[in-house]
DOBA-480850 format. One record per residue (C-alpha): residue in one letter; x, y, z. Coordinates in steps of 0.001 Angstrom, whole numbers, plus 500000, padded with zeros to 6 digits. Example, Ala and Ser with C-alpha at 12.3 -4.5 7.8 and 13.67 -1.06 7.14 Angstrom:
// DOBA-480850
A512300495500507800
S513670498940507140
// end
This chain:
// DOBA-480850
X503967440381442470
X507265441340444205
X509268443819442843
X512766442836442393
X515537444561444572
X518462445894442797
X521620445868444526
X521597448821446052
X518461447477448343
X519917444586449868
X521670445679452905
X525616445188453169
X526592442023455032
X528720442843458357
X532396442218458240
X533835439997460663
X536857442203460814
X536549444691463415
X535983448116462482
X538849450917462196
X538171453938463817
X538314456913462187
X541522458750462129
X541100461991464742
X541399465287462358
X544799467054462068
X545089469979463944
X543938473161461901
X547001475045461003
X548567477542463106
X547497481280462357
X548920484572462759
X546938484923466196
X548275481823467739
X551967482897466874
X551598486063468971
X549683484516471600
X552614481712472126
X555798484884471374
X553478487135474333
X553548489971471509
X551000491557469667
X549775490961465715
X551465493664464707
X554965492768465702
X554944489254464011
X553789491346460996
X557316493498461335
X558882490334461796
X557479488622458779
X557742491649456107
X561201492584457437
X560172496018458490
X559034498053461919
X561211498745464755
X561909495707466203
X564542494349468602
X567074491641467286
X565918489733470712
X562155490017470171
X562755489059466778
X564663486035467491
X562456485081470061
X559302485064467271
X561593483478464644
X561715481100466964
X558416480470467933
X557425480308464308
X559757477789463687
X558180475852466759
X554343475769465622
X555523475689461869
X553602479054460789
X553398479735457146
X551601483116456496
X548344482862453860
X549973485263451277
X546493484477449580
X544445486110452252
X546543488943453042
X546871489860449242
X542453489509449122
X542778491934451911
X544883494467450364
X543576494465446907
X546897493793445571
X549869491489445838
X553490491657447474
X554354490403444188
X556352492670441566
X556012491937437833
X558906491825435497
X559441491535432280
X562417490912429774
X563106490136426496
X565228486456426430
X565942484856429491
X569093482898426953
X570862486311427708
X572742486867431025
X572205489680431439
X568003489661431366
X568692486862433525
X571166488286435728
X569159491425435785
X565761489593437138
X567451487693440036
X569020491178440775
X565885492446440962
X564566489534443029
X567096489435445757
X566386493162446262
X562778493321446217
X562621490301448712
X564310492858450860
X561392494290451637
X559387491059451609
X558131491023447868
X559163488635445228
X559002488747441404
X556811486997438541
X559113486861435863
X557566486821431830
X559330486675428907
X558459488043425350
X561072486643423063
X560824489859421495
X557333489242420098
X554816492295420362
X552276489678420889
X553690487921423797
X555044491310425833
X551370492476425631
X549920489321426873
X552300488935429892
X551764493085431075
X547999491894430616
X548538488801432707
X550819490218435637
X547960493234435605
X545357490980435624
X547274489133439069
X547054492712440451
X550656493268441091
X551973495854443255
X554490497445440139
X555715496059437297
X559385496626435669
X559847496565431698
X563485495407431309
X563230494361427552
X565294496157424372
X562679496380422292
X559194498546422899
X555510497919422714
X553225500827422576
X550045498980423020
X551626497756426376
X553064500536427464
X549351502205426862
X547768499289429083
X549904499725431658
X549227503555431973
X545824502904432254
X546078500701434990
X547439502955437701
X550047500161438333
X553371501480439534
X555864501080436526
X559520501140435575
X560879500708432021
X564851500290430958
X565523503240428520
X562397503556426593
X559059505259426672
X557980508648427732
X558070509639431338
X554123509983432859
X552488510056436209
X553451506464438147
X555876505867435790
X559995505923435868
X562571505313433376
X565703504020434105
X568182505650431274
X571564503573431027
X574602505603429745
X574514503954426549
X576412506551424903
X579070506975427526
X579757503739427658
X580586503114424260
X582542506381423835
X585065504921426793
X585068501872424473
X586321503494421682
X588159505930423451
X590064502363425027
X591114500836421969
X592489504136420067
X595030504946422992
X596127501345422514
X597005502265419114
X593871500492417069
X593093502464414150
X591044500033412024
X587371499620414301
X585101496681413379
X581645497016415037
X579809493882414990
X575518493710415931
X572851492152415865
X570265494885416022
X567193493924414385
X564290491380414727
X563604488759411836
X560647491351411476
X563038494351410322
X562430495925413792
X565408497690415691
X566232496831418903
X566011500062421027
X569025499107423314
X570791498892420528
X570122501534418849
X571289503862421722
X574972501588421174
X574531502361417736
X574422506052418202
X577027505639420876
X579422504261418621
X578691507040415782
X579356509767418054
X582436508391419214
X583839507608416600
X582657511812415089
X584381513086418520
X587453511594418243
X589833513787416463
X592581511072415238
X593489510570411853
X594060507364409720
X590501506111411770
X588795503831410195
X585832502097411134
X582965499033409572
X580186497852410267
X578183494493410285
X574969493593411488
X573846489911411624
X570420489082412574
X569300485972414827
X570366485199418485
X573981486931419415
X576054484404419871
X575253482713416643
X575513486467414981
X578762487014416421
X580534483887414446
X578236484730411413
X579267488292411254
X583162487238411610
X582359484416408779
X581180487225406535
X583783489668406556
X587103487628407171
X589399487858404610
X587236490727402870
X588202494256405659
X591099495206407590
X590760495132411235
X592914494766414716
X589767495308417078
X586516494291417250
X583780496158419380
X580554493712420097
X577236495351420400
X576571492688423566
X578687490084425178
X576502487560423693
X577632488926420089
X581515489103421525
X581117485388422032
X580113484491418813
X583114486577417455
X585289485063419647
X584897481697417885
X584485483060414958
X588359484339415088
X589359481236416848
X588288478918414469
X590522481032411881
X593523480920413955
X593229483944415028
X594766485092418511
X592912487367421260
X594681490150421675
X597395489162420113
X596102489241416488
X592715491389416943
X591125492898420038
X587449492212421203
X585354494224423254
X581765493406424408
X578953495003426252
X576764493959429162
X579702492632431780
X577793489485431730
X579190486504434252
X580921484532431812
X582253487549430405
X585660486951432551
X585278483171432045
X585710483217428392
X589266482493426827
X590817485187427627
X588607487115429865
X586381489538427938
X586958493439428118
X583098494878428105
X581056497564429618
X579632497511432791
X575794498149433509
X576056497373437444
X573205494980437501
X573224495880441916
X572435499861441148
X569813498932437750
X567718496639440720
X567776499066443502
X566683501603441369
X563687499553439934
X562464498041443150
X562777501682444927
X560640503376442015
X558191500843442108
X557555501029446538
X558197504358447626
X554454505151448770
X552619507102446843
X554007507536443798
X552661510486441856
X555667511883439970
X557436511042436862
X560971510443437216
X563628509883434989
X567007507721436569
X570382507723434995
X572313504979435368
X576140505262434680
X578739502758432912
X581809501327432945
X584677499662431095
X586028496584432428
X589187495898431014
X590706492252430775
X593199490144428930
X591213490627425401
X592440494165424406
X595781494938423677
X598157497235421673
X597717496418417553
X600152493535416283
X602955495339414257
X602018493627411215
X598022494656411879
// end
């Protein structure tokens, strides 16, 4: 008895269309060898060339630029990172990338650090605990070269993991200084004492100071709570009678505490000036008086704090403390590459007041 065939035992019937050749296999792509072979330089030069660094003539450099461009090069990042153990990639992390300035400070940070031929991998925690330790575990974990801990508020448990690591870190005004580690401290303080220092030789005697300085959780915002102090001391320093000053504090996302904090108090305190704990905040306030018929600075004063790019795009252009963004990002990206870093270091990094078309000498009536 014959077994029966199943399909895949009768042979295929020939087509009477003539076969296609196979397509010939691209070309393997170029490598780092073939570059310098072509430029008539060695390895190590197209390395300079590529990383931005070595001595190197702006003609031999050309010339490889050029022959790069020719046999379309790419380098294998992936490769050269397997071979060093670690990647030309810096880790940052903020708090809200919704705020300027967190996002102003990151491409800051970018532009310099691909100076030297790094970029960033940018995380943020939304202020949650949770999610700041899970992106230091992750940019650890991708074995970054340093990683930079721009948020307001602070994690402990992250702070801990990234000590343990070894990993080259910088953090924005918070934690204690310890071996690989920096801390860039901004003139908080100073900053706020020109602000109120600014609005009393105008003549403004009654101070509203509007924030939004702690989480739905009931936790304080350590950024803010440097203002805070800031503000306090000021305010104790200045030796000026008939001062007075209030305070509100609005929790929830600035903008939206600004024009709460304005809602709540209108109507209820006296005051000709208004002193925002962020830009963000001032923005909010700035509707919030606006939708009252209120004039800026004809009626009230506003000052906020971050110089944030649409600061001097708002209507009229905000007054606001500088923290020079240029300075915060060389500072970070230098404390995270010089080579072998062993010592703790402590930065300062100064203010400024900015002063625009929102502050202005009390109305007579105010």
């Amino acid at each position: 008895m014959k077994s029966p065939h199943t399909n895949f035992d009768k042979p295929k019937k020939a087509s009477s269309s003539p076969r296609r050749k196979p397509e010939p296999e691209p070309a393997g792509r170029p490598r780092i060898h073939d570059v310098a072979a072509l430029a008539g330089v060695s390895v190590g030069t197209i390395s300079a060339v590529l990383n931005g660094n070595g001595r190197v003539s702006n003609t031999t450099r050309s010339h490889v630029q050029a022959v790069i461009s020719e046999l379309g090069y790419h380098p294998d990042f992936f490769a050269s990172n397997l071979a060093r153990r670690h990647t030309q990639v810096l880790g940052v992390v903020v708090s809200n990338l919704q705020n300027p300035f967190f996002a102003e400070t990151a491409q800051a940070i970018e532009d310099e650090a691909a100076r030297y031929g790094y970029q960033i991998s940018l995380m943020a925690t939304n202020f949650s605990p949770e999610h700041h330790r899970a992106a230091v575990k992750q940019l650890l974990g991708a074995r970054i070269s340093g990683i930079a801990i721009m948020t307001s508020e602070y994690d402990a448990v992250a702070r801990q993991l990234i000590l343990a690591s070894g990993v080259p870190s910088v953090s924005l005004d918070v934690g204690k200084l310890a071996k690989h580690s920096s801390i860039i401290r901004v003139d908080s303080r100073g900053g706020m004492r020109t602000v109120v220092e600014h609005l009393i030789e105008l003549g403004h005697r009654d101070l509203l100071f509007v924030r939004n300085s702690y989480k739905k959780d009931g936790q304080r915002l350590f950024s803010h709570k440097l203002r805070d102090e800031g503000f306090a001391a000021a305010v104790r320093a200045c030796r000026v009678g008939r001062l007075k000053t209030n305070m509100v504090d609005i929790s929830g996302p600035g903008a939206d505490a600004g024009e709460r904090a304005i809602a709540s108090v209108f109507g209820k305190i006296h005051f000709s000036a208004v002193i925002a704990v962020t830009d963000m905040v001032a923005m909010g306030v700035y509707r919030g008086l606006q939708a009252r018929g209120i004039r800026i600075p004809e009626d009230i004063s506003v000052v906020g704090f971050d110089n944030t790019y649409f600061s001097r795009f708002l209507n009229p252009p905000l007054t606001t403390i500088d923290i020079p963004r240029c300075d915060l990002s060389k500072m970070t990206v230098e404390a995270l590459l010089r080579p072998g870093a062993k010592s703790k270091k402590s930065l300062k990094l100064a203010t400024r007041l900015v002063v625009r078309e929102s502050t202005a000498p009390p109305h007579p009536k105010a």
